[in-house]
C-alpha positions in Angstrom: 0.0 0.0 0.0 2.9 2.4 1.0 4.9 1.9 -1.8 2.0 2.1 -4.3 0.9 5.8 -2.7 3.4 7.1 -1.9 6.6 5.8 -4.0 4.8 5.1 -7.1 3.1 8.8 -6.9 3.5 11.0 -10.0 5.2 7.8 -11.9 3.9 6.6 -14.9 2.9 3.2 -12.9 0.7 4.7 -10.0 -1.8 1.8 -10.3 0.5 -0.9 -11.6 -0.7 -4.4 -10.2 2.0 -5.8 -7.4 3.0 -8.4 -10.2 4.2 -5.4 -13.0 5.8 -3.7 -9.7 7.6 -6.6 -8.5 8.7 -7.2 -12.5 10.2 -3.9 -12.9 11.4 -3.0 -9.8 12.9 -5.7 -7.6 13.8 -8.4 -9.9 16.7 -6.2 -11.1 19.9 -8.5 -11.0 21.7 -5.3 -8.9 24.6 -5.8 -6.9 24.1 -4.5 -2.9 26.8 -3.3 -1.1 26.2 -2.4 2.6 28.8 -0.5 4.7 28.2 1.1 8.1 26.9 4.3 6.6 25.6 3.3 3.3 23.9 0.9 1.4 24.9 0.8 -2.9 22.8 -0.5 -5.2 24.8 -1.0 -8.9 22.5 -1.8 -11.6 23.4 -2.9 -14.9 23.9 -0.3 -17.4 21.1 -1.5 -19.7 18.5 -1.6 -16.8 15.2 0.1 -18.8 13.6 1.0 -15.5 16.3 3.1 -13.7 14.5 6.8 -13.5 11.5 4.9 -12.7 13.8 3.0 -9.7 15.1 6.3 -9.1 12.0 8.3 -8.6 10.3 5.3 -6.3 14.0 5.6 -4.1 13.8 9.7 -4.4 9.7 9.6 -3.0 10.3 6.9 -0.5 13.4 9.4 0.7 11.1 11.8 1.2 8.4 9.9 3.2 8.5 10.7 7.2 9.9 8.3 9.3 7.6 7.3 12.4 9.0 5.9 15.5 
């Protein structure tokens, strides 16, 4: 629900079932690095999907954090 309200918002897939989401957005073959203060993600370079991946990571940035 989150992700399609508020990190899909002004995407071109704000009502995209979970099946397209999942599709194009986490089955993405990237390679994670995690350190203590960061977390990489390195996509391939011929990833079609990465403005879309980018704007989903830039809206979910800005999304409050509760405690």
């Amino acid at each position: 629900q989150i992700l399609r309200r508020i990190g899909l918002a002004n995407t071109t897939m704000p009502k995209a079932q979970m099946e397209t989401i999942r599709l194009k957005l986490f089955k993405i073959g990237a390679q994670i690095k995690i350190t203590v203060r960061k977390i990489w993600v390195s996509c391939a370079s011929c990833y079609p999907y990465m403005d879309l991946f980018n704007q989903v990571y830039s809206n979910l940035q800005r999304m409050p954090v509760r405690i």
